[in-house]
Gaussian input, Z-matrix of N, CA and C with variables (Angstrom, degrees):
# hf/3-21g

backbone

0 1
 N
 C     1     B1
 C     2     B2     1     A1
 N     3     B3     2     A2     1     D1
 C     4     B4     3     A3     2     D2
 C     5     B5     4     A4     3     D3
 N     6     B6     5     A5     4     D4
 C     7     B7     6     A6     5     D5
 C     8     B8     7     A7     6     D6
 N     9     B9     8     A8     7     D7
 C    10    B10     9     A9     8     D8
 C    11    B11    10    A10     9     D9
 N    12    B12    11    A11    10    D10
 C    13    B13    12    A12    11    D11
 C    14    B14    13    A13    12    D12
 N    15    B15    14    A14    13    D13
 C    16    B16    15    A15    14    D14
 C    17    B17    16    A16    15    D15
 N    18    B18    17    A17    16    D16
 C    19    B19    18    A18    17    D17
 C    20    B20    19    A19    18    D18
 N    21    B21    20    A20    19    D19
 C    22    B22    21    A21    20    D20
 C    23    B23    22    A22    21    D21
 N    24    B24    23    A23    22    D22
 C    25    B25    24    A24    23    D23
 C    26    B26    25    A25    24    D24
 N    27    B27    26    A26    25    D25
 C    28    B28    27    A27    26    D26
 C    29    B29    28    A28    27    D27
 N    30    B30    29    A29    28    D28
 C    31    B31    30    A30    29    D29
 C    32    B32    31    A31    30    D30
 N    33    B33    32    A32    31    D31
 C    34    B34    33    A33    32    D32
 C    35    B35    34    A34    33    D33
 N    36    B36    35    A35    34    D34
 C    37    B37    36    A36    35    D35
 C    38    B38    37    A37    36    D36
 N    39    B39    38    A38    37    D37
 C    40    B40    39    A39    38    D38
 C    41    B41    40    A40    39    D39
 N    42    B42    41    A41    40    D40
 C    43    B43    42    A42    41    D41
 C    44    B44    43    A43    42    D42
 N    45    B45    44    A44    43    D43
 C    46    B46    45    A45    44    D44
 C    47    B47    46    A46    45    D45
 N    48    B48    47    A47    46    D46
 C    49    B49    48    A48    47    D47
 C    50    B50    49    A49    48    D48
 N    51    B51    50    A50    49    D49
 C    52    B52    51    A51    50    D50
 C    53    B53    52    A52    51    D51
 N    54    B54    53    A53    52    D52
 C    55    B55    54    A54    53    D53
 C    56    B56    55    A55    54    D54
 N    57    B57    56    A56    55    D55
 C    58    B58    57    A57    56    D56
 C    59    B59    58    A58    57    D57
 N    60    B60    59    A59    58    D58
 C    61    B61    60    A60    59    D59
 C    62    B62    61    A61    60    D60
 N    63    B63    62    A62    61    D61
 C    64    B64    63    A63    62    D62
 C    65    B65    64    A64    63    D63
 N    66    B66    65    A65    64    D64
 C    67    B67    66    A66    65    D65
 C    68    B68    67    A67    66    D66
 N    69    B69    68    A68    67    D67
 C    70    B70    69    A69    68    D68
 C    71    B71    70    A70    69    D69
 N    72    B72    71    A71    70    D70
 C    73    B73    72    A72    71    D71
 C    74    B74    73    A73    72    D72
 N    75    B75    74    A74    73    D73
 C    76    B76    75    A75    74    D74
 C    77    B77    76    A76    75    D75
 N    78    B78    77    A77    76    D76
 C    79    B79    78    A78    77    D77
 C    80    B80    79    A79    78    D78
 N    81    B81    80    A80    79    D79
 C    82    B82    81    A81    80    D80
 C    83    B83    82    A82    81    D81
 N    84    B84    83    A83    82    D82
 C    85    B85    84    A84    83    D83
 C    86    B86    85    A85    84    D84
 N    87    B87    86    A86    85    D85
 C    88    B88    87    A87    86    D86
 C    89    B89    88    A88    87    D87
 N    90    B90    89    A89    88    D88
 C    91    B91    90    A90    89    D89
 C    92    B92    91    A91    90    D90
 N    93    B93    92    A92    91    D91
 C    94    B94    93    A93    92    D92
 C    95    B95    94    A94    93    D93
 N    96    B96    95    A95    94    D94
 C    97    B97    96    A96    95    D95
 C    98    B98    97    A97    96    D96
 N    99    B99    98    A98    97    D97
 C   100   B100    99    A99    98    D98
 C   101   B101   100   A100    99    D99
 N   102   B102   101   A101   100   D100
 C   103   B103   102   A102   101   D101
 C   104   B104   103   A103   102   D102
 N   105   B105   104   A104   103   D103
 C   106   B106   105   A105   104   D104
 C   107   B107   106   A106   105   D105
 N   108   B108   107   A107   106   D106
 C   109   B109   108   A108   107   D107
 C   110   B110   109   A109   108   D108
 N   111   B111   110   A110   109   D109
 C   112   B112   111   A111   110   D110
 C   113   B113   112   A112   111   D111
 N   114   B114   113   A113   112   D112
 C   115   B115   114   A114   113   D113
 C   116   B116   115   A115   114   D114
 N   117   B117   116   A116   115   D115
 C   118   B118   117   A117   116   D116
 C   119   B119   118   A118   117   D117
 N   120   B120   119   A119   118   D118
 C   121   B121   120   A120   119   D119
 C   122   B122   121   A121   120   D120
 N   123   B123   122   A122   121   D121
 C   124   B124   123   A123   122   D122
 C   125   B125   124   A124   123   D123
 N   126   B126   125   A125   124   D124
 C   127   B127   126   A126   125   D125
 C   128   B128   127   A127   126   D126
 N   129   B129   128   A128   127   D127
 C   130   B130   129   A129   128   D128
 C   131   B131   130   A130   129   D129
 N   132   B132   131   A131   130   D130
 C   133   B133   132   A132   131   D131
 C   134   B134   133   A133   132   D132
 N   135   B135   134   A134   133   D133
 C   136   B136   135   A135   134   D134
 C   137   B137   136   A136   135   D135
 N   138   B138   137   A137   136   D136
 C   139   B139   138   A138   137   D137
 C   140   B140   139   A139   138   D138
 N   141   B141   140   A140   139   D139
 C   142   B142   141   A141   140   D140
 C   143   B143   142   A142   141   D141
 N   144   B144   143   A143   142   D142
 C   145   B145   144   A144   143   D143
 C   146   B146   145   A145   144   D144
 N   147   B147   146   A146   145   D145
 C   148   B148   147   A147   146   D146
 C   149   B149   148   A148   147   D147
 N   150   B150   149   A149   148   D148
 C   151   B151   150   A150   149   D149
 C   152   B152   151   A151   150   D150
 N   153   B153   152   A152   151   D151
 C   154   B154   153   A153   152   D152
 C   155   B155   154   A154   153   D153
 N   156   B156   155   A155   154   D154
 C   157   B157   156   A156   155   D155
 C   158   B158   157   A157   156   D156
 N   159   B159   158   A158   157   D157
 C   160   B160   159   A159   158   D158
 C   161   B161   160   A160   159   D159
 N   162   B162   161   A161   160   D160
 C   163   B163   162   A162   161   D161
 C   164   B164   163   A163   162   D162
 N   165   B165   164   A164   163   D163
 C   166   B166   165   A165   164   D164
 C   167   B167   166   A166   165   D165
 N   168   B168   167   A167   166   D166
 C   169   B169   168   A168   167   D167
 C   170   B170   169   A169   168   D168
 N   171   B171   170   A170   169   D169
 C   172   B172   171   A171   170   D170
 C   173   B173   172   A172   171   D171
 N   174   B174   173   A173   172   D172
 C   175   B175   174   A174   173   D173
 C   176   B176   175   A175   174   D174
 N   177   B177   176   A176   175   D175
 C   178   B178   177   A177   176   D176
 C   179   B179   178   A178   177   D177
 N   180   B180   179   A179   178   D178
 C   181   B181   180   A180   179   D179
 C   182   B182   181   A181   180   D180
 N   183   B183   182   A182   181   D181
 C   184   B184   183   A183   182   D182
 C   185   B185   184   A184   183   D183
 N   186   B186   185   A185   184   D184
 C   187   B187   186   A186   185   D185
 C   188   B188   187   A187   186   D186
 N   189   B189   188   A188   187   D187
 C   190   B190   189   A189   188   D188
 C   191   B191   190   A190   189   D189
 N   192   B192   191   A191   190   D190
 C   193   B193   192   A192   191   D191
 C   194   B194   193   A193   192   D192
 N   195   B195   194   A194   193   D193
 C   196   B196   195   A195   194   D194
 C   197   B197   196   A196   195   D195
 N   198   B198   197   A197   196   D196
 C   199   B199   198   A198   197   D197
 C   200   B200   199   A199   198   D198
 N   201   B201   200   A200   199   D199
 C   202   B202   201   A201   200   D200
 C   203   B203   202   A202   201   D201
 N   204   B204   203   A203   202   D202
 C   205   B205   204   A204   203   D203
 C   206   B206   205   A205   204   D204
 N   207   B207   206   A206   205   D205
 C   208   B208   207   A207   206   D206
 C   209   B209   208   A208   207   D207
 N   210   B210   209   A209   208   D208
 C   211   B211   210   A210   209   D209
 C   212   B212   211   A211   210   D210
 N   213   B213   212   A212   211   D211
 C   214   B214   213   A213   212   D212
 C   215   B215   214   A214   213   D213
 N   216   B216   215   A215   214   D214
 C   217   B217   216   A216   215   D215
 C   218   B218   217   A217   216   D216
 N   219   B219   218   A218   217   D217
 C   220   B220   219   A219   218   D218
 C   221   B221   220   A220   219   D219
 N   222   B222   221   A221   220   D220
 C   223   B223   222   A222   221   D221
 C   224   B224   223   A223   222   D222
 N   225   B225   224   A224   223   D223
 C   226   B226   225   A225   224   D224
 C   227   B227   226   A226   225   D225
 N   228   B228   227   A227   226   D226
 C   229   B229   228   A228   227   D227
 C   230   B230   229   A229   228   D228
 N   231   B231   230   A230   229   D229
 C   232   B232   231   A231   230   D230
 C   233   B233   232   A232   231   D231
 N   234   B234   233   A233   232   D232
 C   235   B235   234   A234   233   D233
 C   236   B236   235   A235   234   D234
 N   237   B237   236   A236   235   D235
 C   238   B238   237   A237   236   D236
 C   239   B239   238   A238   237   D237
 N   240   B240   239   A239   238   D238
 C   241   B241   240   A240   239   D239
 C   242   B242   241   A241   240   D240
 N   243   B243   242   A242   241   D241
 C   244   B244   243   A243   242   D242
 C   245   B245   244   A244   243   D243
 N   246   B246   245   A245   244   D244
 C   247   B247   246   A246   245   D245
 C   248   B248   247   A247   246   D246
 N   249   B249   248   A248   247   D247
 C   250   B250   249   A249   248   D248
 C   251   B251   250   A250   249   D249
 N   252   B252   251   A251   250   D250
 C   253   B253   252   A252   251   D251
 C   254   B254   253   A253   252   D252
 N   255   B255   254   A254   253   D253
 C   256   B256   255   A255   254   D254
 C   257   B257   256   A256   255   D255
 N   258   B258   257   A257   256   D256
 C   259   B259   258   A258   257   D257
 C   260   B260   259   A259   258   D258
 N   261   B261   260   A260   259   D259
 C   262   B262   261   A261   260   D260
 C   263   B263   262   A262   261   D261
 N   264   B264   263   A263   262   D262
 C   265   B265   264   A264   263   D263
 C   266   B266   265   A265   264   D264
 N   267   B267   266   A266   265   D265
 C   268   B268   267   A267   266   D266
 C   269   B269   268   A268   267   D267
 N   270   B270   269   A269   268   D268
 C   271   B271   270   A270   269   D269
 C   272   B272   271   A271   270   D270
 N   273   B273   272   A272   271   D271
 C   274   B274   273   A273   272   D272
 C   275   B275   274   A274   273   D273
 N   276   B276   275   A275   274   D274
 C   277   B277   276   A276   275   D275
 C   278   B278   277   A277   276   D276
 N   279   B279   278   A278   277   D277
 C   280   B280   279   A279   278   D278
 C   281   B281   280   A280   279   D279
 N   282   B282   281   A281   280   D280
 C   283   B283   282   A282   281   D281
 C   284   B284   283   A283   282   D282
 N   285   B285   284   A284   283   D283
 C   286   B286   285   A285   284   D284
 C   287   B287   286   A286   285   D285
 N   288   B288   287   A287   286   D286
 C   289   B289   288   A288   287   D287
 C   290   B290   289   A289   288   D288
 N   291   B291   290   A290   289   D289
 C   292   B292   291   A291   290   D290
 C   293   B293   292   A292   291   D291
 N   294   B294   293   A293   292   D292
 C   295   B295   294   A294   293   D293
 C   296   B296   295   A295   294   D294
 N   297   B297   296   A296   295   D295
 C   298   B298   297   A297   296   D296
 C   299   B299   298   A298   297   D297
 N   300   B300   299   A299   298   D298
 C   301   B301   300   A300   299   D299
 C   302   B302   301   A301   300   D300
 N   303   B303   302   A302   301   D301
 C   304   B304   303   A303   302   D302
 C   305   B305   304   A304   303   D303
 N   306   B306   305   A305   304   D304
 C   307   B307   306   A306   305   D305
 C   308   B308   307   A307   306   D306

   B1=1.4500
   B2=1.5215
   B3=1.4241
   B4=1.3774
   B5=1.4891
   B6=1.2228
   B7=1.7507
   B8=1.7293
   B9=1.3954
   B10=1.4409
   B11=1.3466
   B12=1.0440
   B13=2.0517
   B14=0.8700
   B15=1.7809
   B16=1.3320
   B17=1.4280
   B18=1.2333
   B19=1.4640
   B20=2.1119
   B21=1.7019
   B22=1.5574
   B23=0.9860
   B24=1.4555
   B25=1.4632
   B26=1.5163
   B27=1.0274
   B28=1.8006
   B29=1.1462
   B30=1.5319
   B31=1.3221
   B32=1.6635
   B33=1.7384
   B34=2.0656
   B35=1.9081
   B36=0.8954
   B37=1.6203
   B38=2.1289
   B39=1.3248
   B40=1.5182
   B41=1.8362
   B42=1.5167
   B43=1.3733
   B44=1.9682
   B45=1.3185
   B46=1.8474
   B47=1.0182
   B48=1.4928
   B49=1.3004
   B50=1.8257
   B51=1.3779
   B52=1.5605
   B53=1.8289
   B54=1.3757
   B55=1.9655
   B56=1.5827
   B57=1.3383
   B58=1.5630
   B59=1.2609
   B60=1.0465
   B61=1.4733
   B62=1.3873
   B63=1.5059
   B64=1.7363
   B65=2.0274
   B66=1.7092
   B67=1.4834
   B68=1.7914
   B69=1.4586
   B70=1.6312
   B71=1.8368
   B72=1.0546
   B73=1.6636
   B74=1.4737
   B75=1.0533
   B76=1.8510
   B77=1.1701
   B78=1.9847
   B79=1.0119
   B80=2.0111
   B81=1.1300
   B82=1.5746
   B83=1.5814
   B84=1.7289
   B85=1.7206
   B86=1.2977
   B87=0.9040
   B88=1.5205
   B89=1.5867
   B90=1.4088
   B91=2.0491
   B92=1.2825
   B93=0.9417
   B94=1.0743
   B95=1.8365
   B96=1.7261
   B97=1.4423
   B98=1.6476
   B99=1.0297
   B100=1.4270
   B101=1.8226
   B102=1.4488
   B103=1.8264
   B104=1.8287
   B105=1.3907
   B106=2.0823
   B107=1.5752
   B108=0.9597
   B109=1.4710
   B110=1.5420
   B111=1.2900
   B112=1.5077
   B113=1.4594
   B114=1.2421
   B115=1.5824
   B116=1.7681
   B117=1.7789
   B118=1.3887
   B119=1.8263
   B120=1.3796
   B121=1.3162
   B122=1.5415
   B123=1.3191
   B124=1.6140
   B125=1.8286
   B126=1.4300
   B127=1.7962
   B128=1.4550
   B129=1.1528
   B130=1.6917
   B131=1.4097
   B132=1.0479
   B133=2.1756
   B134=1.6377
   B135=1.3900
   B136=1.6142
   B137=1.9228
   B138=1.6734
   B139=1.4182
   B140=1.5758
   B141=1.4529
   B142=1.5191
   B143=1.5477
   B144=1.7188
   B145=1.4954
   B146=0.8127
   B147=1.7504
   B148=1.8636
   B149=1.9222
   B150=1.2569
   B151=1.6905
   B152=1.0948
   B153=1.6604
   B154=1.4812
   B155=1.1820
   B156=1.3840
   B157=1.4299
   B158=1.0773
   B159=1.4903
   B160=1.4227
   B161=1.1046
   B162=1.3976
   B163=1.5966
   B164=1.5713
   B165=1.4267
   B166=1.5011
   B167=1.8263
   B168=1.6889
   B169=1.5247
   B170=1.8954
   B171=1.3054
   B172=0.8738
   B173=2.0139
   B174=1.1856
   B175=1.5044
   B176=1.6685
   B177=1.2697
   B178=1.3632
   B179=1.1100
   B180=1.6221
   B181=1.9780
   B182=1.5236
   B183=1.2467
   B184=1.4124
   B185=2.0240
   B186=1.5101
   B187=1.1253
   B188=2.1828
   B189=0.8412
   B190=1.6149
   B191=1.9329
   B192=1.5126
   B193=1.0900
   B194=1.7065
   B195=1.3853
   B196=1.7128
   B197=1.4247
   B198=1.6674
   B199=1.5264
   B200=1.7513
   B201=1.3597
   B202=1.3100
   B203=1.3397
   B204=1.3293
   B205=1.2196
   B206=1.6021
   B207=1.3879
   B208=1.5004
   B209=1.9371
   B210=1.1784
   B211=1.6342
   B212=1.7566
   B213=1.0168
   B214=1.8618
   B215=1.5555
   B216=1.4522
   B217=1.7524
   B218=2.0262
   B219=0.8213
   B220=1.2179
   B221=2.0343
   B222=1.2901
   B223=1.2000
   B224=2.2168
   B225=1.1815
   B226=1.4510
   B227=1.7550
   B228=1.1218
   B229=1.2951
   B230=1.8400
   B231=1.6365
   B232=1.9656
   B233=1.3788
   B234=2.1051
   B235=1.1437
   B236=1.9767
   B237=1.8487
   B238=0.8034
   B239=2.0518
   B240=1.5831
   B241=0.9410
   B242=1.6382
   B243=1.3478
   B244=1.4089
   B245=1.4928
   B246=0.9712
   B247=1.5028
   B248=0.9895
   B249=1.4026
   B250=1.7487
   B251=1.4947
   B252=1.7256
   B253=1.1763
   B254=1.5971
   B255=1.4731
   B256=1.7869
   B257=1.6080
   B258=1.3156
   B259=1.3435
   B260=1.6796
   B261=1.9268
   B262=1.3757
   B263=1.8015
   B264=1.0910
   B265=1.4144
   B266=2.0140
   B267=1.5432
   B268=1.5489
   B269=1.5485
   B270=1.8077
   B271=1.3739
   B272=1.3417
   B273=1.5509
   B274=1.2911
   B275=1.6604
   B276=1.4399
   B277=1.5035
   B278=2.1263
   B279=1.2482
   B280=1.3803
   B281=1.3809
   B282=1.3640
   B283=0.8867
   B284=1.8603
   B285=1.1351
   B286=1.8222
   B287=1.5432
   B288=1.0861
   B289=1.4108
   B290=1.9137
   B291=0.7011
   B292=1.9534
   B293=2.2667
   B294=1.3536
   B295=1.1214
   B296=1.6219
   B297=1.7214
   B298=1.2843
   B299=1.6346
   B300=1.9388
   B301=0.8834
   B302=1.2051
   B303=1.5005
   B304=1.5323
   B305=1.4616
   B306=1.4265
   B307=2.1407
   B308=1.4773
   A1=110.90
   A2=121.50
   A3=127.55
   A4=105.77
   A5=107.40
   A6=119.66
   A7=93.51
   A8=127.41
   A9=108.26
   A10=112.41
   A11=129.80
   A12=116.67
   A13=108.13
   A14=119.52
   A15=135.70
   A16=132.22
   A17=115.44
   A18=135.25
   A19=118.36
   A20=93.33
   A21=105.39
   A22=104.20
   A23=108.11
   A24=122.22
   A25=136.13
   A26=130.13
   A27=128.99
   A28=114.74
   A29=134.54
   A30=137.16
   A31=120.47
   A32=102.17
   A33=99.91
   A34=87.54
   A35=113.64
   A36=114.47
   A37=82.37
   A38=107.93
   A39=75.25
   A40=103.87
   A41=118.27
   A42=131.80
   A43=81.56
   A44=107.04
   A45=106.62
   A46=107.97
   A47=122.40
   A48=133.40
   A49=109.62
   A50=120.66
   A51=130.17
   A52=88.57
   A53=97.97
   A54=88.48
   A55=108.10
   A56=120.98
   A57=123.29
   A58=116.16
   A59=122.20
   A60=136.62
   A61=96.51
   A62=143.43
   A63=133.66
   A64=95.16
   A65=93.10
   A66=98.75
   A67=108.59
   A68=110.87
   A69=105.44
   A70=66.24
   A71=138.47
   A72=153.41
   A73=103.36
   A74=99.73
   A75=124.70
   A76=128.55
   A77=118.09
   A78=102.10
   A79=94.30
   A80=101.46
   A81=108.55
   A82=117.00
   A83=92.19
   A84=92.70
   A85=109.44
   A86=108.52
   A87=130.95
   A88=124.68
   A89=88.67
   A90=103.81
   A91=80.87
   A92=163.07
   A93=149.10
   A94=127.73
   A95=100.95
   A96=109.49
   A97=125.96
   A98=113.78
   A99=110.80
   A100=88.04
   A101=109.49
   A102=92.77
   A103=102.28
   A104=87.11
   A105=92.55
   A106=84.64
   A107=113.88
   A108=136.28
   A109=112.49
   A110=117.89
   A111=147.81
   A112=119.55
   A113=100.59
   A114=105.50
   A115=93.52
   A116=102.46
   A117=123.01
   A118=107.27
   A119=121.85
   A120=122.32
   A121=121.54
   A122=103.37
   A123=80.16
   A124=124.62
   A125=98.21
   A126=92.48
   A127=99.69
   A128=125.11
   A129=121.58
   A130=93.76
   A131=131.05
   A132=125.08
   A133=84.92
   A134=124.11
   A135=114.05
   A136=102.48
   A137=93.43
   A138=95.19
   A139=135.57
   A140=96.00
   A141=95.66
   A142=131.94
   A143=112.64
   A144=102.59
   A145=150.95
   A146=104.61
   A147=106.05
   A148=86.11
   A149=118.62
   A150=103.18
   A151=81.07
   A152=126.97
   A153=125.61
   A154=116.26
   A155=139.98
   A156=135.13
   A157=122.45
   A158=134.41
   A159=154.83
   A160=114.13
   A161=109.74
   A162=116.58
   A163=114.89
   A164=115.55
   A165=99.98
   A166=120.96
   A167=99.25
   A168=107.81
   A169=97.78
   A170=129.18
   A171=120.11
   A172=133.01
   A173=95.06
   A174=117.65
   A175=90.72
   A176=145.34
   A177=134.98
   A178=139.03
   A179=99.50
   A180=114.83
   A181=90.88
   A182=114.23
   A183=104.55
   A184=126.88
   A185=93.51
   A186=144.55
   A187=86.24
   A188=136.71
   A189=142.69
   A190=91.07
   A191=97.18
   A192=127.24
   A193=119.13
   A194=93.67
   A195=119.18
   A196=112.65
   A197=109.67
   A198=125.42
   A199=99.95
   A200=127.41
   A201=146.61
   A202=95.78
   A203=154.28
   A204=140.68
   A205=110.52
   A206=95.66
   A207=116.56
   A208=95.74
   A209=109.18
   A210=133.31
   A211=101.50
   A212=91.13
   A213=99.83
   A214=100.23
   A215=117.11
   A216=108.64
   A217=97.31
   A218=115.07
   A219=129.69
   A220=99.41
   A221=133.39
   A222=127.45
   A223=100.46
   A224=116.46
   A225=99.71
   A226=120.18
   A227=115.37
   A228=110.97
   A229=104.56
   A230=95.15
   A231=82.89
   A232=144.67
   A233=101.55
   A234=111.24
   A235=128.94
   A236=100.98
   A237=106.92
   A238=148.85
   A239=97.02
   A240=131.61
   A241=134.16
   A242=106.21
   A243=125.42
   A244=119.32
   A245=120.30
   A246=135.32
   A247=112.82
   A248=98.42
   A249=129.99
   A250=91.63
   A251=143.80
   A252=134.88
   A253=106.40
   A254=104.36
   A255=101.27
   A256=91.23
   A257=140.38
   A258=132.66
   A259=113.08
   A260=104.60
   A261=109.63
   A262=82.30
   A263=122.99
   A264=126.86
   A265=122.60
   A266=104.51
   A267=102.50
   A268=120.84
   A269=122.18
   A270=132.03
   A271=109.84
   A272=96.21
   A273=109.05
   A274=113.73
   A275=108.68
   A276=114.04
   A277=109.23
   A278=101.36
   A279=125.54
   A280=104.64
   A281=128.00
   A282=144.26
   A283=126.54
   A284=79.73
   A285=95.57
   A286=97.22
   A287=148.33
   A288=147.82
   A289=84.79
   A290=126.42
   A291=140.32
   A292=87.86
   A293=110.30
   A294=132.82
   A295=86.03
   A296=105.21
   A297=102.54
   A298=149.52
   A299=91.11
   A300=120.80
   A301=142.03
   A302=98.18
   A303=132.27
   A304=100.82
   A305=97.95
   A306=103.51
   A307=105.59
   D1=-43.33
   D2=167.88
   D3=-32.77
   D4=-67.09
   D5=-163.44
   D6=-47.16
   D7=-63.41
   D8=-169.75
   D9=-80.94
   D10=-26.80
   D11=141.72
   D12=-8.17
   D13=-89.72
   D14=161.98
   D15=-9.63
   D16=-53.27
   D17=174.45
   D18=-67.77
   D19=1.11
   D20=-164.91
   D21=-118.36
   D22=-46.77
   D23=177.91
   D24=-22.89
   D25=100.92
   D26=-158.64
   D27=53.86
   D28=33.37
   D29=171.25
   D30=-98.90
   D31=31.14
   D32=-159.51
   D33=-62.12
   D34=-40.60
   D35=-139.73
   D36=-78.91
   D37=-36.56
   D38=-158.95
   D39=-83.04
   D40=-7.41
   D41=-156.88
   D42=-83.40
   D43=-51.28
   D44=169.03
   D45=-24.20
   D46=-82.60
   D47=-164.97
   D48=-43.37
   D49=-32.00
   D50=-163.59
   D51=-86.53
   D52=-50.65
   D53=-172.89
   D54=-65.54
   D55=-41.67
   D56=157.02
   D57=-18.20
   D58=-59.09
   D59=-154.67
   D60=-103.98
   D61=5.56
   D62=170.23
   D63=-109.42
   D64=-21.53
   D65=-178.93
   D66=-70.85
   D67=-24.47
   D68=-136.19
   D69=-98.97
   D70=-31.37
   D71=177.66
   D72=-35.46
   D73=-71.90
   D74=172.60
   D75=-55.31
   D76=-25.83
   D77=-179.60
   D78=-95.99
   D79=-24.29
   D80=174.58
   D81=-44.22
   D82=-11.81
   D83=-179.68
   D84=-95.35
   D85=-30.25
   D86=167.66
   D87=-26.81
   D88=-63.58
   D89=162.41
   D90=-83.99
   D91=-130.32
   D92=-106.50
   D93=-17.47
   D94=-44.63
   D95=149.74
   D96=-41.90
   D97=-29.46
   D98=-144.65
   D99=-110.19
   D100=2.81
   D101=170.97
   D102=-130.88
   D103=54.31
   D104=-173.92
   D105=-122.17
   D106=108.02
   D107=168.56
   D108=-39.56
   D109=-57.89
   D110=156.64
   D111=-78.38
   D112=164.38
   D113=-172.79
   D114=-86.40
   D115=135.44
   D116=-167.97
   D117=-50.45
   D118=137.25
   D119=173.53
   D120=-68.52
   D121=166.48
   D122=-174.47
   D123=-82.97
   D124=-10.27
   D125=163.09
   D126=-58.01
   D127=-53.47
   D128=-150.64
   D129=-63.59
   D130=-28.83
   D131=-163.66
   D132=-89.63
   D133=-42.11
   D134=-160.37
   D135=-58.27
   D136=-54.68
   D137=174.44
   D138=-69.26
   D139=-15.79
   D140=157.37
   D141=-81.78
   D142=-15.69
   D143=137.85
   D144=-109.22
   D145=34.59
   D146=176.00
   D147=-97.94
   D148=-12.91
   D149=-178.38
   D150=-72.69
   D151=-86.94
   D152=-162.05
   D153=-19.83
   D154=-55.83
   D155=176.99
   D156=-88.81
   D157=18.32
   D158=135.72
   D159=-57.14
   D160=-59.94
   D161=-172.48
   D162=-95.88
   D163=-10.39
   D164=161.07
   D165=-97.05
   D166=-1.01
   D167=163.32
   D168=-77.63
   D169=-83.35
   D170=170.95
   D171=0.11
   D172=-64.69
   D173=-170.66
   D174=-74.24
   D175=-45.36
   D176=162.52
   D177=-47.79
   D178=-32.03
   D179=174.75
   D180=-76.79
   D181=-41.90
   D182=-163.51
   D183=-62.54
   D184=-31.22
   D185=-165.52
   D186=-89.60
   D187=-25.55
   D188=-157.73
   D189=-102.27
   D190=-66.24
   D191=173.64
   D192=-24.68
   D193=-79.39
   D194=171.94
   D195=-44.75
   D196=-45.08
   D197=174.63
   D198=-47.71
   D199=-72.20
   D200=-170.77
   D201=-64.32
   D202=-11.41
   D203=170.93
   D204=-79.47
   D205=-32.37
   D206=-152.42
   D207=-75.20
   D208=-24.09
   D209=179.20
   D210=-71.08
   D211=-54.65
   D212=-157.03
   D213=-81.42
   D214=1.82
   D215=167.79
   D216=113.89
   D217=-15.41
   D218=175.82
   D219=-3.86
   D220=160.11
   D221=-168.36
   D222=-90.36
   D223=106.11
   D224=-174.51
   D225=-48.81
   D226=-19.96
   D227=-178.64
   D228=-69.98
   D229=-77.71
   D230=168.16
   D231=-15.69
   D232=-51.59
   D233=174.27
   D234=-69.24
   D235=-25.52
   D236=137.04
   D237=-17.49
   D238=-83.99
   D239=158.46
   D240=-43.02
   D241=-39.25
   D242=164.19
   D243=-93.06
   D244=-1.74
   D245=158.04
   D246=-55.59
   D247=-76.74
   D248=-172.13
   D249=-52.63
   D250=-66.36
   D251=-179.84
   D252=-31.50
   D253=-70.27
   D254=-146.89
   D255=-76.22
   D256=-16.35
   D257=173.89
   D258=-54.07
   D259=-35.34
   D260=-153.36
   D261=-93.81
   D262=-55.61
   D263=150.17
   D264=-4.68
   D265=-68.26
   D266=171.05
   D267=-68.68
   D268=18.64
   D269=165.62
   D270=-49.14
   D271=-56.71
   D272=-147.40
   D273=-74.06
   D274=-45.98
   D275=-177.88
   D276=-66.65
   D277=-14.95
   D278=-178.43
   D279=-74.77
   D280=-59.16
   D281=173.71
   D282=-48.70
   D283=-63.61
   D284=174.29
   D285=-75.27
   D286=-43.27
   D287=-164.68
   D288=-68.16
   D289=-72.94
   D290=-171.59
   D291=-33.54
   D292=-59.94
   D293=-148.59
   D294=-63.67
   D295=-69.31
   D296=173.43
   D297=-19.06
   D298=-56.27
   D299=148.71
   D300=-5.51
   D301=-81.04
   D302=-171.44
   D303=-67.11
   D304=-45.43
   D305=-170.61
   D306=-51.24

């Protein structure tokens, strides 16, 4: 278990960039609603909330993560910086979850 500790360890800024990219996924599903001629089938809603809850599990470890960096001396500018990612990051699962919602 150490070893993937290890493997986490002072990584907020690049693990950002990975929840970024499950966030930017989710909101891509998002329009995705908005060019279905018909009302969405039900594979398309199932898989639009296993991303949504992919990427707002994701964006929480990451978000857990960053917290525990921020402890161990972590660089404040990065932690900064990786904020702002996984903050701009939790749009997307936010977004489509609201969208979901509504359907």
């Amino acid at each position: 278990m150490s070893r993937a500790a290890a493997m986490f360890y002072r990584r907020s800024l690049t693990l950002a960039f990975v929840a970024f990219v499950f966030g930017f996924v989710a909101l891509a599903r998002v329009f995705g609603f908005a060019d279905l001629a018909e009302p969405p089938s039900p594979e398309y809603l199932h898989s639009s909330i296993l991303i949504c809850v992919i990427a707002a599990i994701v964006c929480i470890l990451v978000l857990t993560n960053l917290v525990a960096d921020v402890g161990r001396g972590y660089s404040p500018s990065r932690c900064s910086l990786a904020a702002v990612i996984v903050l701009a990051a939790l749009v997307g699962p936010i977004v489509l979850a609201v969208r979901l919602i509504a359907h």
